[in-house]
Legacy VTK file of the C-alpha trace (Angstrom):
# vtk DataFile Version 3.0
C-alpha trace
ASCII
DATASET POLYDATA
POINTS 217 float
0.000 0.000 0.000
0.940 3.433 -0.887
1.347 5.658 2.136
-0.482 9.303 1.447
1.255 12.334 2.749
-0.952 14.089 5.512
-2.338 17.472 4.024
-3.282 19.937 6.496
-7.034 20.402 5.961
-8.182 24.087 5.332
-11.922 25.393 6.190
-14.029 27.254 3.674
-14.068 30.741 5.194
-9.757 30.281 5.137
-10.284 28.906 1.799
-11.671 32.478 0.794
-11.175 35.143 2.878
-12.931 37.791 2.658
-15.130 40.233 4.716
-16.891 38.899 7.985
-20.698 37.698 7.560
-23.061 40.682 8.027
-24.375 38.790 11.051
-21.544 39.148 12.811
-21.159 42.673 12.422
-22.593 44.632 15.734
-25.197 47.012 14.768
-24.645 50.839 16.117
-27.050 51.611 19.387
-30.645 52.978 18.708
-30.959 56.282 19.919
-32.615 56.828 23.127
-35.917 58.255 22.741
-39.109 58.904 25.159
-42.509 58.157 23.458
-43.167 61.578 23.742
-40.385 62.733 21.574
-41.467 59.737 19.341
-44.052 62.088 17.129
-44.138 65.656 16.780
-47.801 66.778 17.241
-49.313 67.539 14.625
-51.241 70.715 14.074
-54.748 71.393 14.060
-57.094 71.234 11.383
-58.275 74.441 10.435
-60.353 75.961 7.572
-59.313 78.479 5.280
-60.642 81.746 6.512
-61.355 84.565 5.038
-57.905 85.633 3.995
-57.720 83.666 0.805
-60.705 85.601 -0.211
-59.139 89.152 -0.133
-55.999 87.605 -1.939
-57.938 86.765 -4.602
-60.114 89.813 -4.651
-56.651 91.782 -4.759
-55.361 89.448 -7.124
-58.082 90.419 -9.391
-57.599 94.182 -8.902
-53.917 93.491 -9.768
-55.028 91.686 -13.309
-57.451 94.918 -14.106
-54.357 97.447 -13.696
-52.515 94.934 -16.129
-54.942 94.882 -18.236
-55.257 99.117 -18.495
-51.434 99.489 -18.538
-51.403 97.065 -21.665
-54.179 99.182 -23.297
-52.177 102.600 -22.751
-49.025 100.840 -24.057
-51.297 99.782 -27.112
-52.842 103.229 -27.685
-48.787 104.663 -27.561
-47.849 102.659 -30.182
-50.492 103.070 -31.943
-52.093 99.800 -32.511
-55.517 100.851 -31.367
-56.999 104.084 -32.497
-58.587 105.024 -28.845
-58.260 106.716 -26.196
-56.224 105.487 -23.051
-58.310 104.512 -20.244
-55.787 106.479 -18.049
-55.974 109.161 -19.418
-59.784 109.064 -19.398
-60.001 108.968 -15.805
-57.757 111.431 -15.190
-59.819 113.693 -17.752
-62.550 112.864 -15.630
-61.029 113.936 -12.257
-59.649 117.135 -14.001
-61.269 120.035 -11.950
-62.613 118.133 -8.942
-60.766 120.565 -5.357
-59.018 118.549 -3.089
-61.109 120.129 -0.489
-64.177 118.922 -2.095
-66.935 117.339 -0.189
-66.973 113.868 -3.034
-63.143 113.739 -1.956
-63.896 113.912 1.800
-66.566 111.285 1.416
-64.122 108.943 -0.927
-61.690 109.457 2.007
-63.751 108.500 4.731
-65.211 105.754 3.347
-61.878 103.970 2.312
-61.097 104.195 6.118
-64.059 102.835 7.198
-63.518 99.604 4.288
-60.186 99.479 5.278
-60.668 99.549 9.500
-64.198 96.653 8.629
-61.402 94.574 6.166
-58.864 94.411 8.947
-60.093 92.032 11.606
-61.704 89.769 9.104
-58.264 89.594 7.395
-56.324 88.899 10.903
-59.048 86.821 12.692
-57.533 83.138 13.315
-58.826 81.071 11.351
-61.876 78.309 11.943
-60.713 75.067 13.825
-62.539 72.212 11.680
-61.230 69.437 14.427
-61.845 68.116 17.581
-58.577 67.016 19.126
-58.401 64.030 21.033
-56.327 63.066 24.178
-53.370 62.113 22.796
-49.402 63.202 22.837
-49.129 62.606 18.744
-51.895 65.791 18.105
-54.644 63.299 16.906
-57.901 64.869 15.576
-61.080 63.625 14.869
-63.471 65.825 12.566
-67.345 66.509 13.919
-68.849 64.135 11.082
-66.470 61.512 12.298
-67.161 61.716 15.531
-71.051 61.997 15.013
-70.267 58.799 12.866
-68.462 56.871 15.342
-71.129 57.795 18.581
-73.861 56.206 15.604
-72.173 53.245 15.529
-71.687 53.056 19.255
-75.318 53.294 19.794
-76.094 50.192 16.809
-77.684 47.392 18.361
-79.273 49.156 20.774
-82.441 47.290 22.045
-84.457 50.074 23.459
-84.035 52.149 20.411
-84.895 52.083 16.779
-83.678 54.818 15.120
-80.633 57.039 16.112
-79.801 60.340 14.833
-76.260 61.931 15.229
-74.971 65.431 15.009
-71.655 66.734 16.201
-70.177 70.262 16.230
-67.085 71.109 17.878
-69.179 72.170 21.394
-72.020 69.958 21.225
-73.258 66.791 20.116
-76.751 65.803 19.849
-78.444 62.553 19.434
-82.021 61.926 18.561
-83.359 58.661 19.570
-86.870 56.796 18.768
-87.203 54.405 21.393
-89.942 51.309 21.975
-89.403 51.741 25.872
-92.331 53.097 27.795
-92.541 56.848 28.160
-91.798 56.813 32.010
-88.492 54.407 30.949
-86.527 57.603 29.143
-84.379 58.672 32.059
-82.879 54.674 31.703
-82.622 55.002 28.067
-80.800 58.568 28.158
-78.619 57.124 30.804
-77.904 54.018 28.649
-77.161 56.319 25.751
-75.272 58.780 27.994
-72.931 55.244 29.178
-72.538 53.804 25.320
-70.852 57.226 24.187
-69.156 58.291 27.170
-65.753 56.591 25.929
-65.576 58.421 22.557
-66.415 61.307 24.168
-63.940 61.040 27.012
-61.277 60.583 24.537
-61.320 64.175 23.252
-59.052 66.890 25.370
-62.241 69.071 25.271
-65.401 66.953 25.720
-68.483 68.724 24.200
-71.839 68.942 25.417
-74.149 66.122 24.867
-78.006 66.657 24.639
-80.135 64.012 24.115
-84.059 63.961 22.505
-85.999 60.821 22.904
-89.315 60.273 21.063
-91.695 57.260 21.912
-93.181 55.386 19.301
-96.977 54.893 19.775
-98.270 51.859 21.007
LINES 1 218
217 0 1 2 3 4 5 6 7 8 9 10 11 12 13 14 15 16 17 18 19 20 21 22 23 24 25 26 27 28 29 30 31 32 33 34 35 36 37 38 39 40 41 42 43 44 45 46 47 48 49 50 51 52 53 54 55 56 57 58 59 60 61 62 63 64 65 66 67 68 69 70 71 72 73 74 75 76 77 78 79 80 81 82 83 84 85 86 87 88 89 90 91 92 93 94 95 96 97 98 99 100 101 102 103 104 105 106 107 108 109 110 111 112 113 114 115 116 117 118 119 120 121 122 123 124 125 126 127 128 129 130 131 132 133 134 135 136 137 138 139 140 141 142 143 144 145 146 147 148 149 150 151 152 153 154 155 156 157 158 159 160 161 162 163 164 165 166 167 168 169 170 171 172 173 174 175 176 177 178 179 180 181 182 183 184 185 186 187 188 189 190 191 192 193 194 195 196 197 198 199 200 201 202 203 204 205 206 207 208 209 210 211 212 213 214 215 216
């Protein structure tokens, strides 16, 4: 028998070196950071106000001065044979006294406009939501909420038809119920208990009134 020389066995990973598994690689520390810092709140919903109705209203008088500067540059040149719309006005002006009683009243009412315009322009605009009691800024609008105290109330044996409406300050629900007429203070209670947890969720819990009608016997 032929004797074989002992070879000194190599594994894979000295076979090929190369760059350590990815597994084995320790993976940088996750930042510390409180559930409160988690989420930035978010902002309320608001409506749009009455400020993006003066913009456009001044974006408007903006496109009519355009519009009379282009015609005075057209009448210089002389593509249109008329006279400039400037220059009309000003024609028209021509002899009026400063101290005039029309320029006193054009004078006084512009400050009156412009002293009405002012707080309607700067009033803060309409909240839309009703914020619930949360750290993240979470809000829930009126129809929702009207939609979710409906659905609360479903199932309800006592009642057979249930009518929801929600503002931001009061919520009112509008029952039909097959209970006896002297039974409405346990019904009202019963409806008070079913929507008391969506209601107690909100930072600012709004009024609840409730309106039972008895269906005849």
């Amino acid at each position: 028998m032929t004797a074989t020389p002992d070879t000194p066995t190599r594994n894979a990973a000295d076979a090929h070196p190369g760059p350590a598994p990815t597994s084995d690689v320790a993976a940088p520390a996750a930042p510390d950071v409180g559930a409160e810092d988690a989420l930035r709140a978010a902002k309320p919903p608001v409506g749009t106000g009455a400020s993006p109705l003066f913009a456009q209203l001044i974006a408007l008088a903006l496109i009519g001065l355009g519009v009379v500067g282009i015609q005075a540059l057209l009448v210089s040149l002389g593509a249109i044979t008329d006279t400039a719309w400037i220059s009309s006005a000003i024609e028209a002006g021509d002899g009026i006294e400063g101290d005039s009683v029309l320029v006193l009243l054009a004078g006084i009412v512009a400050v009156v406009l412009g002293l009405l315009l002012l707080p309607v322009v700067f009033r803060r605009r309409p909240r839309k939501g009703l914020a619930l009691s949360a750290n993240t800024g979470v809000h829930l609008r009126p129809r929702d909420l009207a939609a979710v105290l409906g659905s609360a109330l479903e199932g309800t044996d006592t009642l057979t038809d249930v009518r929801v409406r929600a503002t931001r300050r009061k919520v009112r629900v509008t029952a039909t119920s097959v209970a006896a007429k002297d039974r409405n203070s346990q019904v009202e209670d019963d409806i008070d208990a079913r929507v008391a947890p969506a209601l107690d969720a909100l930072e600012r819990r709004p009024r609840l009134a409730i309106s039972i009608s008895n269906e005849a016997s």
